[in-house]
C-alpha positions in Angstrom: 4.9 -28.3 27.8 2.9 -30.4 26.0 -0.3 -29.7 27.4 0.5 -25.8 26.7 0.4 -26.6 22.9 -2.7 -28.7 23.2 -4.5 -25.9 25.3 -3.4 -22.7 22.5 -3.9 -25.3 19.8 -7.7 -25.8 20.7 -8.1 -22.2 21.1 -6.8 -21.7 18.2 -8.8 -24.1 16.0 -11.8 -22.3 18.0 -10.8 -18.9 16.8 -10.4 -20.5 13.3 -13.4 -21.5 12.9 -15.6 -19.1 14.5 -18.6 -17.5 12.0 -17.0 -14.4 13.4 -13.6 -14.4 12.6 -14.1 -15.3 8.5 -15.3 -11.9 7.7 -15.5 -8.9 9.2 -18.7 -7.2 10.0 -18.5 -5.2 6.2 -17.2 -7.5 4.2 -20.3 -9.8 5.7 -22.8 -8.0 6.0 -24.6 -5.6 3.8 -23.0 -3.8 1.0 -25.2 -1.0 1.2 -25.0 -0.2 5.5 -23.6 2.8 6.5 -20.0 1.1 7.4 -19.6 -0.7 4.0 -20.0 3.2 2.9 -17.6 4.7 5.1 -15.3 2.1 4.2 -15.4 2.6 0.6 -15.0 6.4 1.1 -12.1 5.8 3.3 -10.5 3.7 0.7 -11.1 6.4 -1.5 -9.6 9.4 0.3 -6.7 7.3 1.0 -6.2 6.6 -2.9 -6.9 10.3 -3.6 -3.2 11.3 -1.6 -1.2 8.4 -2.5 -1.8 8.4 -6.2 -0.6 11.5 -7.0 2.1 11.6 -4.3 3.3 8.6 -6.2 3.2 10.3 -9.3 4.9 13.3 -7.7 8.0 10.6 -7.0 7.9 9.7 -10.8 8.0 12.9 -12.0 10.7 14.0 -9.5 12.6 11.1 -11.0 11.7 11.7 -14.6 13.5 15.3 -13.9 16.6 14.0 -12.4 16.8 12.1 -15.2 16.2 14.5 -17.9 18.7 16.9 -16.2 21.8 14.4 -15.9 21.4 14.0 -19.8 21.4 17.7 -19.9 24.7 18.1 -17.9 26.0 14.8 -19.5 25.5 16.6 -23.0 26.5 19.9 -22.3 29.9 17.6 -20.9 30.8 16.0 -24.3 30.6 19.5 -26.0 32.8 21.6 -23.8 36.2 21.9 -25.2 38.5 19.7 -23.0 41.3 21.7 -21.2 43.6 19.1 -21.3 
């Protein structure tokens, strides 16, 4: 068993420290190469639906919100049948 945890322990420590594996081949290279780009316009696209889907949730919210005060109001000035 012991030798196991030596063996994936060295190839671990040689994964670790590898040029290779501290940065990826954008974040490493160039800023300007073609993959840094698409990259960058990836991130973008990606921002452009989740930013306003989130804000869809808030306002979705905001309007559940504003319509329970509605019916809670409209609830205090109903004449009780009691």
């Amino acid at each position: 068993m012991s030798r196991i945890k030596t063996v994936l322990l060295t190839f671990l420590l040689l994964a670790v420290t590898a040029p290779s594996a501290l940065a990826c081949a954008v974040c490493g290279g160039a800023s300007d190469s073609p993959m840094a780009q698409g990259m960058n316009w990836g991130i973008f696209s990606l921002l452009a639906v989740i930013v306003p889907m989130l804000g869809l949730i808030a306002c979705f919210f905001v309007f559940l919100a504003r319509k329970a005060a509605q019916v809670a109001a409209a609830a205090e000035q109903s004449p009780k049948d009691v």
